[in-house]
Rosetta silent file (secondary structure, phi, psi, omega in degrees, C-alpha in Angstrom):
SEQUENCE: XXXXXXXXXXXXXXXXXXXXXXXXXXXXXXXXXXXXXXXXXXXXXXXXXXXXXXXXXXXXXXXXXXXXXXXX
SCORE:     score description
SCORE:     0.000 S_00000001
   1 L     0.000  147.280 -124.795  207.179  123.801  171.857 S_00000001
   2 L  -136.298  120.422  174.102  207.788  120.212  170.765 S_00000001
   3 L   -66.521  161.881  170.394  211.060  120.359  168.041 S_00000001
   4 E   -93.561  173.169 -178.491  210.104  118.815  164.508 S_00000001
   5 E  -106.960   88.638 -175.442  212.061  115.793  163.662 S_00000001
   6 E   -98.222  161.755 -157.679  213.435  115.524  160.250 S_00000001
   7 E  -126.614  158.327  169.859  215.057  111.984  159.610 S_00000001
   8 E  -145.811  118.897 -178.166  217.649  110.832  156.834 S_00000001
   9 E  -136.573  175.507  172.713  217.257  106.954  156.892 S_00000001
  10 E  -116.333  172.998  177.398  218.091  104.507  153.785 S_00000001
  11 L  -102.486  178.729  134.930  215.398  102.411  152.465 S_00000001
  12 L    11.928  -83.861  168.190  214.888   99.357  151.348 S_00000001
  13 L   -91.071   16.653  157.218  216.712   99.518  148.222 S_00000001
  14 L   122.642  -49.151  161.771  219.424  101.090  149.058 S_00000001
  15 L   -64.205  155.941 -156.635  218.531  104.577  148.881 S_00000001
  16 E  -117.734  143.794 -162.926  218.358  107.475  151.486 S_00000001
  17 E  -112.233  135.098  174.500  215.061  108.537  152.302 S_00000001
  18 E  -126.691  119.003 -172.759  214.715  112.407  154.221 S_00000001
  19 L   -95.768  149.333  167.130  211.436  112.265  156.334 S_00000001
  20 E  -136.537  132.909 -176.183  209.907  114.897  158.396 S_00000001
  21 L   -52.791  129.369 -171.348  207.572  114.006  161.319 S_00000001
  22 L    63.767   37.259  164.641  204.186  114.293  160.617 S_00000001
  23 L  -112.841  156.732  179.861  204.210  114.201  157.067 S_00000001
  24 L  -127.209   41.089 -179.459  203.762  111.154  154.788 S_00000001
  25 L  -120.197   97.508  179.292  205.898  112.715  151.836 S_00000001
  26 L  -102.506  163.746  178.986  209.319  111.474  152.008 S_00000001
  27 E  -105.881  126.671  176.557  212.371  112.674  149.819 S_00000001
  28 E  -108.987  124.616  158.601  214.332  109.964  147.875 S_00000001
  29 E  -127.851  148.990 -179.568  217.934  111.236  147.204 S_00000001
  30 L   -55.661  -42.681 -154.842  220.598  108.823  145.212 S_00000001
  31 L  -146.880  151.275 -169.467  223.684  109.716  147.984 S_00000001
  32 H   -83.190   -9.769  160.095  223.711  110.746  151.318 S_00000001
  33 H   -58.638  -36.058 -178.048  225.638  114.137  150.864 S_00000001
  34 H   -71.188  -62.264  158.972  222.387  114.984  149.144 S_00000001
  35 H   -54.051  -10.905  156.785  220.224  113.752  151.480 S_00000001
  36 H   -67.234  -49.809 -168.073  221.858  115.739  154.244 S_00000001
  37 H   -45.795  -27.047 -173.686  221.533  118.645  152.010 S_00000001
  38 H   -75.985  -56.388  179.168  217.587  118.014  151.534 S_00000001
  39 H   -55.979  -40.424 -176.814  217.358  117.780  155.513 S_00000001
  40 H   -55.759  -74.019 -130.779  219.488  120.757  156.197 S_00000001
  41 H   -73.750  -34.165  175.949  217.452  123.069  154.059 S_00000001
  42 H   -49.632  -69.265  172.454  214.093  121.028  155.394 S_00000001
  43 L   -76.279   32.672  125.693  215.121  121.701  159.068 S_00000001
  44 L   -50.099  -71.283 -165.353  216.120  125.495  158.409 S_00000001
  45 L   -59.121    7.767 -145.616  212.440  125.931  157.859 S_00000001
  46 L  -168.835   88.903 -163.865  211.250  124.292  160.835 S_00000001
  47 L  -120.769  157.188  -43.664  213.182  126.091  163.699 S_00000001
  48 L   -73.381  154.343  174.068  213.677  124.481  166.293 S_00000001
  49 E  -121.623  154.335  166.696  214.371  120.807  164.511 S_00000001
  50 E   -76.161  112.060  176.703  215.734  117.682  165.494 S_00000001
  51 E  -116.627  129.542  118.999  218.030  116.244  162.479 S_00000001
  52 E   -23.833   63.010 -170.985  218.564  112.685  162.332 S_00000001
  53 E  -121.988  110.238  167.629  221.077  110.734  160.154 S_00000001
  54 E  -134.490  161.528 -169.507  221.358  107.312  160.552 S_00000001
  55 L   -58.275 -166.788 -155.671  223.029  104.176  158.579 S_00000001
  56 L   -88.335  -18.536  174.229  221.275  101.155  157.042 S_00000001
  57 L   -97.518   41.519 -173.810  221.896   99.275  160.946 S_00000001
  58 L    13.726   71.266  154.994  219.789  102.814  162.252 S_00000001
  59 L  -126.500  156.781 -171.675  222.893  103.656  164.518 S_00000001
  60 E   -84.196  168.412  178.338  223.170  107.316  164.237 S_00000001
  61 E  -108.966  -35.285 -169.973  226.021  109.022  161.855 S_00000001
  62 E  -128.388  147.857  116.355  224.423  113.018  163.175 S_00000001
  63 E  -150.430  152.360 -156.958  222.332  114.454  165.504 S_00000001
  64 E  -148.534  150.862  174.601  222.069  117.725  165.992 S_00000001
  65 E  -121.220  148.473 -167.927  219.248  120.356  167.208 S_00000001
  66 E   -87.230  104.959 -155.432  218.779  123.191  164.868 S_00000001
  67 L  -126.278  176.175 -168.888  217.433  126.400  166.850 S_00000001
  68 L   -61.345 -163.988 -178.799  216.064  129.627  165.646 S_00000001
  69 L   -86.932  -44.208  170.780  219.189  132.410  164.837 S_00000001
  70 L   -38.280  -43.531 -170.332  217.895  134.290  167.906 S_00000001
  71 L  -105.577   43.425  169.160  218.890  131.729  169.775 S_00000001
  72 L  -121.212    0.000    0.000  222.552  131.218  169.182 S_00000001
């Protein structure tokens, strides 16, 4: 089974965007403590996940993979 990806990227303007692969629905948050929070709770639902967080030059700040509870 192929992990999902969820992403925290900023946009455009400034703002951090939380994405999740194979969706076209993105999450706007103001600050990026928020936008982890929006990812965390995204990958908890989506076991195992990928999580993503990277700055405005996309180098990463996290990555981490999220597995079910079983498996820790």
């Amino acid at each position: 089974m192929n992990p999902t990806t969820v992403r925290v990227d900023v946009n455009v303007r400034g703002a951090w965007e939380v994405a999740l692969s194979g969706e076209a629905d993105r999450v706007t948050c103001a600050t990026l403590q928020e936008a982890r929070r929006v990812a965390r709770r995204r990958a908890a639902d989506r076991r195992p996940c990928e999580l993503i967080v990277r700055d405005a030059y996309h180098r990463v700040l996290q990555h981490e993979l999220v597995v079910s509870r079983e498996a820790r």
